[in-house]
PyMOL Python script that loads the backbone (N, CA, C, O; Angstrom):
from pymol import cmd

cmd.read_pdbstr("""\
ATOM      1  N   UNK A   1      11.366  40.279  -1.434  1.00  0.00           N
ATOM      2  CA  UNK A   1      11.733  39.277  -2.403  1.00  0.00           C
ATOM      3  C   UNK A   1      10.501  38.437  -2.734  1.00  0.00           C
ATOM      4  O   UNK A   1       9.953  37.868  -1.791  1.00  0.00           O
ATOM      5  N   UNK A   2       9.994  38.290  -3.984  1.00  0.00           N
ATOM      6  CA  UNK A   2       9.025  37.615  -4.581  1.00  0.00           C
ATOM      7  C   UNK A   2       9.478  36.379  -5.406  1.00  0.00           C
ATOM      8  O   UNK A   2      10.201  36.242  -6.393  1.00  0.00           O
ATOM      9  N   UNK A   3       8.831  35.605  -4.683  1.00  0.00           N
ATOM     10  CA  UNK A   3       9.089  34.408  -5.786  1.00  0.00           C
ATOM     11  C   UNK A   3       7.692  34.047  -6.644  1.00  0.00           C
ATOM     12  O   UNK A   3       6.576  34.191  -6.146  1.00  0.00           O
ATOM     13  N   UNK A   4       7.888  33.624  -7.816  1.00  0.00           N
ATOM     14  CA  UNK A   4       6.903  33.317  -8.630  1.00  0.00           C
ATOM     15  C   UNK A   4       6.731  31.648  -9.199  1.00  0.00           C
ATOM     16  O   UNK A   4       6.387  31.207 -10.296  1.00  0.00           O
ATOM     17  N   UNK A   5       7.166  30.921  -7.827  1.00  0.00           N
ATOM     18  CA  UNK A   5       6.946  29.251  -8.253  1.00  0.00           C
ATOM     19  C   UNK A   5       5.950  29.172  -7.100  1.00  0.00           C
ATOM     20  O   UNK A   5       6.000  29.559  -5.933  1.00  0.00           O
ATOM     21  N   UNK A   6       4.816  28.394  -7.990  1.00  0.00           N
ATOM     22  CA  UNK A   6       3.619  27.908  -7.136  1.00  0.00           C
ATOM     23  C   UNK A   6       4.252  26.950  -6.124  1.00  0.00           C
ATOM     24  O   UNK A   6       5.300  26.335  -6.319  1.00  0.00           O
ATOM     25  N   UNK A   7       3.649  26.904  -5.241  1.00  0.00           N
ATOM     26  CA  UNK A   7       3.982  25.889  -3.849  1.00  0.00           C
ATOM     27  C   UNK A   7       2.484  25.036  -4.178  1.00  0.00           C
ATOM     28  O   UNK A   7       1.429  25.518  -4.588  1.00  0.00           O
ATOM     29  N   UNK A   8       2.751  23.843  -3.899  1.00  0.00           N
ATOM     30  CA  UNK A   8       2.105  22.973  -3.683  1.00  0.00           C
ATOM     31  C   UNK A   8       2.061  21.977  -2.170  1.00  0.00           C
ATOM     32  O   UNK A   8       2.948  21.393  -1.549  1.00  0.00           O
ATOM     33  N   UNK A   9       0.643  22.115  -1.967  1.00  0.00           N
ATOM     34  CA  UNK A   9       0.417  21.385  -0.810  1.00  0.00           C
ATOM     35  C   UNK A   9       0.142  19.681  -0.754  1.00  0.00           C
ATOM     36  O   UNK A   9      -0.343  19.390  -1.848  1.00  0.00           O
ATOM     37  N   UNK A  10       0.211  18.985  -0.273  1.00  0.00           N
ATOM     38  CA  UNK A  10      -0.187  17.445   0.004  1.00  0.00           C
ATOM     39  C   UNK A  10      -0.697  17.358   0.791  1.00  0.00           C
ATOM     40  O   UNK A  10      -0.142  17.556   1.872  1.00  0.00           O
ATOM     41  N   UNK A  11      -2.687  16.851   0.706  1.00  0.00           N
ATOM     42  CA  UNK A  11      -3.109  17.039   1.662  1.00  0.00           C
ATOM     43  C   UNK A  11      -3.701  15.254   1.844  1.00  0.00           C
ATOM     44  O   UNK A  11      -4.801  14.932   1.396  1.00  0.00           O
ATOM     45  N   UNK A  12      -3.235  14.740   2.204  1.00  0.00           N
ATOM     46  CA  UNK A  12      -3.294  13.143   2.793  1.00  0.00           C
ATOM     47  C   UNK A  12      -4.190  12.997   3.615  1.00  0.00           C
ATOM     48  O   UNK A  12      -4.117  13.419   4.769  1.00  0.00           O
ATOM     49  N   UNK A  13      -5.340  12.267   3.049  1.00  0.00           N
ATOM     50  CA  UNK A  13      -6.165  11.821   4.291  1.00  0.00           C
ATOM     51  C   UNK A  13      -5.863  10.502   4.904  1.00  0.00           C
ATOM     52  O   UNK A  13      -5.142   9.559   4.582  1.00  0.00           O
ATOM     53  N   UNK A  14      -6.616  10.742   5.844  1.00  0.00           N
ATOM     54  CA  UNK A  14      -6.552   9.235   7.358  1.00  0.00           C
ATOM     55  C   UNK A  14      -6.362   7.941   6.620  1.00  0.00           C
ATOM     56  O   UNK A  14      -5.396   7.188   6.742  1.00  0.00           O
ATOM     57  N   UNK A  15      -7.521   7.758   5.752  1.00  0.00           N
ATOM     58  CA  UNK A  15      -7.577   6.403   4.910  1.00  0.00           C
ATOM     59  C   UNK A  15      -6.536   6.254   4.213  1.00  0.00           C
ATOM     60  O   UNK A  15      -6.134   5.091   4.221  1.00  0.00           O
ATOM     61  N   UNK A  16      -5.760   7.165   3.436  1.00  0.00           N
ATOM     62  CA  UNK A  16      -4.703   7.153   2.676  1.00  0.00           C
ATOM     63  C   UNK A  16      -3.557   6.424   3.344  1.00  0.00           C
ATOM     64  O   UNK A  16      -2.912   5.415   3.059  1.00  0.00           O
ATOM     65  N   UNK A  17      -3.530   7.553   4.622  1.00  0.00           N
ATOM     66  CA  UNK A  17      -1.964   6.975   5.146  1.00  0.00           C
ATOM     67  C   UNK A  17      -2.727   5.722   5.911  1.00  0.00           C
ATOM     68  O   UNK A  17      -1.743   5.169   6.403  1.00  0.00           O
ATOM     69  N   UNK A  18      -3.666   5.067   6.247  1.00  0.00           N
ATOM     70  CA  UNK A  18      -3.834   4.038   6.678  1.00  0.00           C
ATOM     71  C   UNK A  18      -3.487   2.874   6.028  1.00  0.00           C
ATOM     72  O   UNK A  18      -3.057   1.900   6.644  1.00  0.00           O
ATOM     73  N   UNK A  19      -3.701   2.905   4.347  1.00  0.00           N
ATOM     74  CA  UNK A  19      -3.519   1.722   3.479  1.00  0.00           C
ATOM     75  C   UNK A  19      -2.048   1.905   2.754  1.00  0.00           C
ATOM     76  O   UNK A  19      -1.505   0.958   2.186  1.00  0.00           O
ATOM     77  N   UNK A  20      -1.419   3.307   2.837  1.00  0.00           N
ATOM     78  CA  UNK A  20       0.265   3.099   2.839  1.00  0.00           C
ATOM     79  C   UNK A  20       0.772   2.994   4.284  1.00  0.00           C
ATOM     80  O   UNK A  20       1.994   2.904   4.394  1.00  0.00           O
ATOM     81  N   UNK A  21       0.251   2.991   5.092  1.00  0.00           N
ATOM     82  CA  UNK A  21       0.824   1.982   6.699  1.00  0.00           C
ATOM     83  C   UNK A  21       0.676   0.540   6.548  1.00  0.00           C
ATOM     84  O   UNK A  21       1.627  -0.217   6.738  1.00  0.00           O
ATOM     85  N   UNK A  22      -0.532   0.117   6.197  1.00  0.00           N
ATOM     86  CA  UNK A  22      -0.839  -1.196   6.111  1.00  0.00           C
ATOM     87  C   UNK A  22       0.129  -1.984   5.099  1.00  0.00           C
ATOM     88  O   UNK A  22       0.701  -3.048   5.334  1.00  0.00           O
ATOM     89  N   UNK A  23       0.192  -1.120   3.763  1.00  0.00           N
ATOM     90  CA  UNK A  23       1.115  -1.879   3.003  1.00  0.00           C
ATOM     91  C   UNK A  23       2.903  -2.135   3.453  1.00  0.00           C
ATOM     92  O   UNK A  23       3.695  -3.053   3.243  1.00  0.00           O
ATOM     93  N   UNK A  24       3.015  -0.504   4.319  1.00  0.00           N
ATOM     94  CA  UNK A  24       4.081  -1.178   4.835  1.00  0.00           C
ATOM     95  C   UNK A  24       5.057  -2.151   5.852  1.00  0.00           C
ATOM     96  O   UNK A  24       6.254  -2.425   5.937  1.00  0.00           O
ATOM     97  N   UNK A  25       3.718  -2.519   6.611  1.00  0.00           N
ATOM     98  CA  UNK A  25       3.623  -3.500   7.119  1.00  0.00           C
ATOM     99  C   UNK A  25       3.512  -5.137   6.437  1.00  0.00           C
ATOM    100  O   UNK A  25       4.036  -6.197   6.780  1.00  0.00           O
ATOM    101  N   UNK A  26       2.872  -4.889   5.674  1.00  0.00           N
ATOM    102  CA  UNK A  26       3.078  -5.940   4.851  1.00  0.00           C
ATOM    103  C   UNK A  26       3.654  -6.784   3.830  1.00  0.00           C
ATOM    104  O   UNK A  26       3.531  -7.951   3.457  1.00  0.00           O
ATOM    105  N   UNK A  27       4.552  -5.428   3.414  1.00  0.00           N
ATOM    106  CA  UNK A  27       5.429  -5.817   3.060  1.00  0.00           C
ATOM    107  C   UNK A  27       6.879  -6.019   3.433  1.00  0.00           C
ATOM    108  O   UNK A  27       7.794  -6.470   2.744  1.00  0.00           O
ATOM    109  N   UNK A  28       6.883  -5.539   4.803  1.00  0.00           N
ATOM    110  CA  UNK A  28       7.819  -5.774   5.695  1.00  0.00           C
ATOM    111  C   UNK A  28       7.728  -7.633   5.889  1.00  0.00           C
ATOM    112  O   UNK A  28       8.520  -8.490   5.497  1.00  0.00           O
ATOM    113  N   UNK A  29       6.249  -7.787   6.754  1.00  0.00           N
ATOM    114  CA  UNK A  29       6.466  -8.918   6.692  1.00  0.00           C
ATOM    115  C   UNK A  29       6.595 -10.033   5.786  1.00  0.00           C
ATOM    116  O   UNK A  29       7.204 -11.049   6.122  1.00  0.00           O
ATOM    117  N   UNK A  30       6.019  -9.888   4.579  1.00  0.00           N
ATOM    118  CA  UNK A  30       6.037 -11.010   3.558  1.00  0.00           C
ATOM    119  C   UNK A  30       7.569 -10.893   3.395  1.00  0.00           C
ATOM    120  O   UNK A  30       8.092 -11.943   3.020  1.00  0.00           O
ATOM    121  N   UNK A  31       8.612  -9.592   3.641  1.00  0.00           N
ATOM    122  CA  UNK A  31       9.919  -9.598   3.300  1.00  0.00           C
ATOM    123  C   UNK A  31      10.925 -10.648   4.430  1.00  0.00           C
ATOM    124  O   UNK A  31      11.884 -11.393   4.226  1.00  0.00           O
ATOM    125  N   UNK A  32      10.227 -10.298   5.550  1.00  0.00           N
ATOM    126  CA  UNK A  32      10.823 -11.159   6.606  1.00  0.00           C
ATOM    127  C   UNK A  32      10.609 -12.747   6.546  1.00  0.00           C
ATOM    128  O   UNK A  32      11.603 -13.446   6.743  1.00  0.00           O
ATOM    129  N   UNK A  33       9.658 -13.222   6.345  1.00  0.00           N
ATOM    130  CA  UNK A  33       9.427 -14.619   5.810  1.00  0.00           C
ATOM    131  C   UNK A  33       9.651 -14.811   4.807  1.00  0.00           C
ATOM    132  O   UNK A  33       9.131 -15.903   4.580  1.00  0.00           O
ATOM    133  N   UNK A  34      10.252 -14.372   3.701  1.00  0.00           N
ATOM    134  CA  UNK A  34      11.033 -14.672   2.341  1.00  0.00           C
ATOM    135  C   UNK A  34      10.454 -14.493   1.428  1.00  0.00           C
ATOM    136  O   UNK A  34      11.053 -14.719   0.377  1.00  0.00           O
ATOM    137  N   UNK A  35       9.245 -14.083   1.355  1.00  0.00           N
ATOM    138  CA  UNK A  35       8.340 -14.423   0.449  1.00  0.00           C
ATOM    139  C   UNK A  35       8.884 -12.929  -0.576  1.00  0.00           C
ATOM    140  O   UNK A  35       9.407 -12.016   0.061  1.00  0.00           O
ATOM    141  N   UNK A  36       8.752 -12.781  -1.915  1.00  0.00           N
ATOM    142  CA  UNK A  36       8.639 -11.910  -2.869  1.00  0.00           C
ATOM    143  C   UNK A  36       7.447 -10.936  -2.591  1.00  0.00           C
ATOM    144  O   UNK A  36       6.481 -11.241  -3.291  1.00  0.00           O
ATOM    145  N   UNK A  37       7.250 -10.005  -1.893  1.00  0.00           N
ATOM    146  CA  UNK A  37       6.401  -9.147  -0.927  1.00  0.00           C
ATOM    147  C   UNK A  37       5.735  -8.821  -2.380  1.00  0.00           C
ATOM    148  O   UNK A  37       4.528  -9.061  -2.376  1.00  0.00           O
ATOM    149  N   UNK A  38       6.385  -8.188  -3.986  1.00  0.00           N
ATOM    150  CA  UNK A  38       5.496  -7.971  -4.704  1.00  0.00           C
ATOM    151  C   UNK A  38       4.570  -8.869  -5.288  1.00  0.00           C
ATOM    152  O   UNK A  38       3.362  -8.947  -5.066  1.00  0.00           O
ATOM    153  N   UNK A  39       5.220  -9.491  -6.006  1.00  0.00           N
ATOM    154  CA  UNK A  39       4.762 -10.783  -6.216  1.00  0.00           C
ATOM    155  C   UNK A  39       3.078 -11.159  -5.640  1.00  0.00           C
ATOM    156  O   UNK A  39       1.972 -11.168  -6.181  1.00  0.00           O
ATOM    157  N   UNK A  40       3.546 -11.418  -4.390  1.00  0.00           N
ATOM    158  CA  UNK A  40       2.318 -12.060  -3.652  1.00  0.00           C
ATOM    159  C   UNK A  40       0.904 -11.087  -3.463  1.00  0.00           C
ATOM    160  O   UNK A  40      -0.286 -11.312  -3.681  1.00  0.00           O
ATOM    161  N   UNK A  41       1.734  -9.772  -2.890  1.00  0.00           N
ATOM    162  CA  UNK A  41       0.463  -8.853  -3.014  1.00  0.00           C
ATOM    163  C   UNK A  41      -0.846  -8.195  -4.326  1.00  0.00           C
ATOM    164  O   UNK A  41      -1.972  -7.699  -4.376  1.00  0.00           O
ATOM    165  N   UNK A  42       0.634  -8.771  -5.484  1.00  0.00           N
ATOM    166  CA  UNK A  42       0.018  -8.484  -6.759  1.00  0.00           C
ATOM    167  C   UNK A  42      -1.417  -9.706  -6.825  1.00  0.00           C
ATOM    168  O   UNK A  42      -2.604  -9.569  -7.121  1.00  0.00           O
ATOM    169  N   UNK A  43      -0.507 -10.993  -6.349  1.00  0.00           N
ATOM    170  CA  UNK A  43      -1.506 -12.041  -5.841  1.00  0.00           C
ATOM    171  C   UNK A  43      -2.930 -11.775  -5.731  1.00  0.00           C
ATOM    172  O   UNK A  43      -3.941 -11.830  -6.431  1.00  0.00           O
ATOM    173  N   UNK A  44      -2.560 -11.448  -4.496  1.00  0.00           N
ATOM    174  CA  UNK A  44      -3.683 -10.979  -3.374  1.00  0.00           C
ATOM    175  C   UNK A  44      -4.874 -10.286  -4.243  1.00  0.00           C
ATOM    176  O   UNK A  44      -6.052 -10.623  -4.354  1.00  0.00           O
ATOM    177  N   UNK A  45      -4.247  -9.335  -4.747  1.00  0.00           N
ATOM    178  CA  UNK A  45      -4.861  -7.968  -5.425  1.00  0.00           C
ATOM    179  C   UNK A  45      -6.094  -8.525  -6.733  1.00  0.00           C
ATOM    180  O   UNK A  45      -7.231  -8.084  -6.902  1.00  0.00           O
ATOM    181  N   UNK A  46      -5.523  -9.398  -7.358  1.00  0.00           N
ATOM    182  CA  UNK A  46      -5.821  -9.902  -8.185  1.00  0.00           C
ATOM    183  C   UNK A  46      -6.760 -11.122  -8.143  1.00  0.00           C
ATOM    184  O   UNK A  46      -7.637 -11.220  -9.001  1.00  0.00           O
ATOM    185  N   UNK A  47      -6.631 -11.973  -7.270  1.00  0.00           N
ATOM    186  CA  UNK A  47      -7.351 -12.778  -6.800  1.00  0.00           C
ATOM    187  C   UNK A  47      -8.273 -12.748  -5.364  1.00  0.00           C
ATOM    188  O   UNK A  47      -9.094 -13.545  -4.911  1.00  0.00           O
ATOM    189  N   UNK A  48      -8.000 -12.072  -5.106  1.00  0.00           N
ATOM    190  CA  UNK A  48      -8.430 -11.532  -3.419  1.00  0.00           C
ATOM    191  C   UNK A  48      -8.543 -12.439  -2.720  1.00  0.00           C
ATOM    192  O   UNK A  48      -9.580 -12.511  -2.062  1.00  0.00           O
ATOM    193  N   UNK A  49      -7.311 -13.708  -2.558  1.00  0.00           N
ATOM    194  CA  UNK A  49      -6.957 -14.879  -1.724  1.00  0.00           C
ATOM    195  C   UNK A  49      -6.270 -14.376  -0.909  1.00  0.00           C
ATOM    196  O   UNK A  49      -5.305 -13.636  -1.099  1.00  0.00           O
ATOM    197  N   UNK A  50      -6.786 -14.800   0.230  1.00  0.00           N
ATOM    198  CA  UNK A  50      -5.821 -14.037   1.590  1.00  0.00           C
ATOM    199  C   UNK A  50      -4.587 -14.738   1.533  1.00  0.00           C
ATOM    200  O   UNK A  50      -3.455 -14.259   1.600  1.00  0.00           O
ATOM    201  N   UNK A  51      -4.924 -15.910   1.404  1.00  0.00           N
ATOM    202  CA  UNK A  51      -3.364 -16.971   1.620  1.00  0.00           C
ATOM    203  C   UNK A  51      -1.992 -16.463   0.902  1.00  0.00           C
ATOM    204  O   UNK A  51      -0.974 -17.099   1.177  1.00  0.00           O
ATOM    205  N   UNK A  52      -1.880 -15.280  -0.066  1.00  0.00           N
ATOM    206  CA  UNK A  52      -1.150 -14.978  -1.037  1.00  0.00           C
ATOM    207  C   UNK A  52      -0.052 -13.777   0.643  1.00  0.00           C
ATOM    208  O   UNK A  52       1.139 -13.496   0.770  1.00  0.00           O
ATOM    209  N   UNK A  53      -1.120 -13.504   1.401  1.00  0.00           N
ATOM    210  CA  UNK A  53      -0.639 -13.109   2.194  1.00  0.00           C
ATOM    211  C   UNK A  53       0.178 -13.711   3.567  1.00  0.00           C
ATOM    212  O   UNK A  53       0.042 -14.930   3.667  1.00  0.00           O
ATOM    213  N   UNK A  54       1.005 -13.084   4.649  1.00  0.00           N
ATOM    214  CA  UNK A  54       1.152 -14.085   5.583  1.00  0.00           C
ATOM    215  C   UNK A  54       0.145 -13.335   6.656  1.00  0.00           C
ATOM    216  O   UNK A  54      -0.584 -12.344   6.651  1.00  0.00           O
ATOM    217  N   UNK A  55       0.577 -14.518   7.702  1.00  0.00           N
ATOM    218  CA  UNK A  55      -0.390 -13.791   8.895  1.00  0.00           C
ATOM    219  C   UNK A  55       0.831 -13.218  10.070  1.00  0.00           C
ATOM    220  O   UNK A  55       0.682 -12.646  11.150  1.00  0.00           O
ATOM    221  N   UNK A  56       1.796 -13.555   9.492  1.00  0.00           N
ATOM    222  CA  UNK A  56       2.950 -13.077  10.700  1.00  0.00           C
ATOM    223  C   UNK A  56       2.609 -11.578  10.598  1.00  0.00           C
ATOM    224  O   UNK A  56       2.002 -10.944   9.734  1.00  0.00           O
ATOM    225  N   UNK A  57       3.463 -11.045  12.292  1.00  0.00           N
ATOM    226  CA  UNK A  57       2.700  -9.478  12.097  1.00  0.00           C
ATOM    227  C   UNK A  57       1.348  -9.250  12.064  1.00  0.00           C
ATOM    228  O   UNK A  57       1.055  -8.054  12.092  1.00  0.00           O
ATOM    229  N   UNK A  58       0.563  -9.913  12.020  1.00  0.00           N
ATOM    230  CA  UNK A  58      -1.221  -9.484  11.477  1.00  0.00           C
ATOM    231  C   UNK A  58      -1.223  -8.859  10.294  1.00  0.00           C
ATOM    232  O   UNK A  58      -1.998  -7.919  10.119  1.00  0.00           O
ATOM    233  N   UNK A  59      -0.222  -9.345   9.136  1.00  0.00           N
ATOM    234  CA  UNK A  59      -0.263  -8.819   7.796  1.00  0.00           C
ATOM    235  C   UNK A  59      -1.627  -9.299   6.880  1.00  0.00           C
ATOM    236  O   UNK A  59      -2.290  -8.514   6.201  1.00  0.00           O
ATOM    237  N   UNK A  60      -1.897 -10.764   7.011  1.00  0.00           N
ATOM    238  CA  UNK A  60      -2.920 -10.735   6.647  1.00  0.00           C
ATOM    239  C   UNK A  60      -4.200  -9.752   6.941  1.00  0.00           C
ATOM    240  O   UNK A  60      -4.859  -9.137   6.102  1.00  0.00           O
ATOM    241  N   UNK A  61      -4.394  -9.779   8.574  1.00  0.00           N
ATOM    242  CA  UNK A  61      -5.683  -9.274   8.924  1.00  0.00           C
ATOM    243  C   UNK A  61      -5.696  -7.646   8.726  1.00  0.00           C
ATOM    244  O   UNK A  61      -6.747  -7.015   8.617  1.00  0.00           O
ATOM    245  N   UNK A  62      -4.215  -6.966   8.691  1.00  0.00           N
ATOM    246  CA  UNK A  62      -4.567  -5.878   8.215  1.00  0.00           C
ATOM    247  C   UNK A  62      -5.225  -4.910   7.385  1.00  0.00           C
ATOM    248  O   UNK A  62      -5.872  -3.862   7.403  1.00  0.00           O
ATOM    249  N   UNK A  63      -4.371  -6.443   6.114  1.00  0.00           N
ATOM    250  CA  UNK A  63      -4.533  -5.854   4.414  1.00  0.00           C
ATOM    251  C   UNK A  63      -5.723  -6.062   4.278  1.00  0.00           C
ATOM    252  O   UNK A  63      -6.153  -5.292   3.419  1.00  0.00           O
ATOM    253  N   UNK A  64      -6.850  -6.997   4.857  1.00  0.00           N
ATOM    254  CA  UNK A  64      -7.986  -7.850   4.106  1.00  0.00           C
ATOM    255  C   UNK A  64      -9.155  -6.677   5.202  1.00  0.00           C
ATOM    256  O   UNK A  64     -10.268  -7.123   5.482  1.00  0.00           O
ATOM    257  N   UNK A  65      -8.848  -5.591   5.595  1.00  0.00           N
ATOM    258  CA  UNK A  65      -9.244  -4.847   6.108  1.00  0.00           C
ATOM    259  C   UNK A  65      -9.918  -3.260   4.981  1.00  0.00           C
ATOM    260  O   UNK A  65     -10.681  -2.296   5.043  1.00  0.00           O
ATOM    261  N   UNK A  66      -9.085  -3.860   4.185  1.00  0.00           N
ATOM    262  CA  UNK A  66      -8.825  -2.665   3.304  1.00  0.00           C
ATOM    263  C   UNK A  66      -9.130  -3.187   1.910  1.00  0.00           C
ATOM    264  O   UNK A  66      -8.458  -3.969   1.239  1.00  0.00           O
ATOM    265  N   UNK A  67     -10.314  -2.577   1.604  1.00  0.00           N
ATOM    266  CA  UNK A  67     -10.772  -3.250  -0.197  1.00  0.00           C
ATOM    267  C   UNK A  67      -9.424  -3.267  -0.909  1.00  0.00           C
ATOM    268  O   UNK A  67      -8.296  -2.822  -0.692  1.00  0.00           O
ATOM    269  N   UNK A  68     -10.223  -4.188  -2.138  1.00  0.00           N
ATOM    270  CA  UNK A  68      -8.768  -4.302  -3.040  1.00  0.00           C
ATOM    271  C   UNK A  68      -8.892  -2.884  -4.021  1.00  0.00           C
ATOM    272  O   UNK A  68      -7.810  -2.440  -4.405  1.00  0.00           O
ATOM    273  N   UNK A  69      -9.687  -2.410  -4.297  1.00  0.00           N
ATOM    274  CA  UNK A  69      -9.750  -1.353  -5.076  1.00  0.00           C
ATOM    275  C   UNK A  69      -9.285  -0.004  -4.565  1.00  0.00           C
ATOM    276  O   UNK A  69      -8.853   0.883  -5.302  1.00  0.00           O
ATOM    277  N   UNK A  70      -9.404   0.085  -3.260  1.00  0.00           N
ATOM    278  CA  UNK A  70      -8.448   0.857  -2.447  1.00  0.00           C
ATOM    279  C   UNK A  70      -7.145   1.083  -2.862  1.00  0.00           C
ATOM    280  O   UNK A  70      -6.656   2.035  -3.470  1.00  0.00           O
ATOM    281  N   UNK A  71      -6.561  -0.156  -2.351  1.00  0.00           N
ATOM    282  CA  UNK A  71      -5.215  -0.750  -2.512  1.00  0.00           C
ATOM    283  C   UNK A  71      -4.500  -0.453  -4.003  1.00  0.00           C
ATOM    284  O   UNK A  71      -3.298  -0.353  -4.251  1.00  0.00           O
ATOM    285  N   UNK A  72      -5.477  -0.361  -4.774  1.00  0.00           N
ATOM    286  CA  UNK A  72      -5.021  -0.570  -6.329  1.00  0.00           C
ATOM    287  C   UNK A  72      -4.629   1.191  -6.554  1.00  0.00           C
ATOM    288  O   UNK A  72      -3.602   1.680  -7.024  1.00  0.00           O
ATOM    289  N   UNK A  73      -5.896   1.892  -6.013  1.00  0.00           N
ATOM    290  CA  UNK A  73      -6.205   2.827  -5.872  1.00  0.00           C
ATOM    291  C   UNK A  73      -4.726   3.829  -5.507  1.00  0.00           C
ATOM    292  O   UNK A  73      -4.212   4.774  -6.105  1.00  0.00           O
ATOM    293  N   UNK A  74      -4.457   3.272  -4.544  1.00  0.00           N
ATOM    294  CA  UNK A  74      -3.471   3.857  -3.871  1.00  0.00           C
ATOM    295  C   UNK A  74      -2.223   3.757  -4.281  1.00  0.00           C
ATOM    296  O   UNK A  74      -1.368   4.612  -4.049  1.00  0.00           O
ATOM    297  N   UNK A  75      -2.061   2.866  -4.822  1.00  0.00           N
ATOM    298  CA  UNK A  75      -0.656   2.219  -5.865  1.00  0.00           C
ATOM    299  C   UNK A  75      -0.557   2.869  -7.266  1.00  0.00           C
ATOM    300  O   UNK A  75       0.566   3.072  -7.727  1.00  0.00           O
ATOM    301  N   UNK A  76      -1.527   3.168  -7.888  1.00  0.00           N
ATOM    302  CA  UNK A  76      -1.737   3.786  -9.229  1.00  0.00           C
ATOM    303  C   UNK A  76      -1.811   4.972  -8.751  1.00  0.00           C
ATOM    304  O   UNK A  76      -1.135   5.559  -9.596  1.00  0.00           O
ATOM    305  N   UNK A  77      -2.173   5.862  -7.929  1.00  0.00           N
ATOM    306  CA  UNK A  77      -2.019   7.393  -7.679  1.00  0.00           C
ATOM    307  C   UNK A  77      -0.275   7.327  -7.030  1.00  0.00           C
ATOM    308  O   UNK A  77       0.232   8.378  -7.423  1.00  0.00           O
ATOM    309  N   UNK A  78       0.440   6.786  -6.484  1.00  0.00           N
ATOM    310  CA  UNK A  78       1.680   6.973  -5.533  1.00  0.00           C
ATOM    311  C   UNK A  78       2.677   6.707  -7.199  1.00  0.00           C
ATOM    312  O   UNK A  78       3.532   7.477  -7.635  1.00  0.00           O
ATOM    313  N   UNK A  79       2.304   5.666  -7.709  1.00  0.00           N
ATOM    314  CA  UNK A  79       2.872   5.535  -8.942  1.00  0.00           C
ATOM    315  C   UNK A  79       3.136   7.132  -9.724  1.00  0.00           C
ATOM    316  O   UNK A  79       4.176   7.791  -9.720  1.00  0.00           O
ATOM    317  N   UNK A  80       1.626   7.508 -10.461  1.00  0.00           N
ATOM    318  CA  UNK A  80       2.067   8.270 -11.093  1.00  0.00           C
ATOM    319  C   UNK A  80       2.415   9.609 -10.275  1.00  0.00           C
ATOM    320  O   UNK A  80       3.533  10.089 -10.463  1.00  0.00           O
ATOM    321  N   UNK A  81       1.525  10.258  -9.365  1.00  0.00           N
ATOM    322  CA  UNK A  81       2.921  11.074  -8.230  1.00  0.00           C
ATOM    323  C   UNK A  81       4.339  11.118  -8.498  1.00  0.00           C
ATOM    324  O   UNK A  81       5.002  12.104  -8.819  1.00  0.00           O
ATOM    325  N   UNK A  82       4.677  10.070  -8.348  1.00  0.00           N
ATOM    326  CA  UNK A  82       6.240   9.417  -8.430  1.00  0.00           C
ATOM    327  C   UNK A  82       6.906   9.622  -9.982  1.00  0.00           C
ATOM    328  O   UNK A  82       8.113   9.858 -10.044  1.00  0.00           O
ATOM    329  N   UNK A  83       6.036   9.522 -11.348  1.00  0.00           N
ATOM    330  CA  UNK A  83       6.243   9.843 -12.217  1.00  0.00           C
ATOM    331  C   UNK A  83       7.209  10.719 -13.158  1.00  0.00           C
ATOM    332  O   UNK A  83       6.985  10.802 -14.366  1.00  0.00           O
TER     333      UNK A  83
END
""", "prot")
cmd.dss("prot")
cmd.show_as("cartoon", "prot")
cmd.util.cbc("prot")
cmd.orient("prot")
């Protein structure tokens, strides 16, 4: 039996899943302290003020670990993926 639909692989590197770990950490916590998790990170992103972040969890020190162009990086490729 032959099938003729290409298979596609996903090949994720370290850094990748490091800054979708980090984000989900962080947005866990900005969710747990009330804060509008998008909102703020859009913040962050945009202004590159840590304070937009919290520090509960080590959410701050995670994210500010990780360029913002990364981050953007990673959001605009998962986006259109998702497409």
């Amino acid at each position: 039996m032959e099938s003729s639909e290409t298979v596609k692989f996903s090949v994720e590197t370290e850094r990748e899943k490091e800054i979708k770990n980090t984000l989900q950490v962080v947005y866990q916590a900005l969710t747990v302290k009330g804060y509008n998790p998008i909102n703020q990170i859009i913040g962050y992103i945009l202004s590159g003020d840590p304070t937009y972040i919290t520090s509960f969890n080590n959410a701050r020190n995670l994210l500010t670990k990780i360029e913002r162009d990364e981050i953007l990086e990673e959001l605009v490729k998962s986006y259109i993926k998702n497409m």
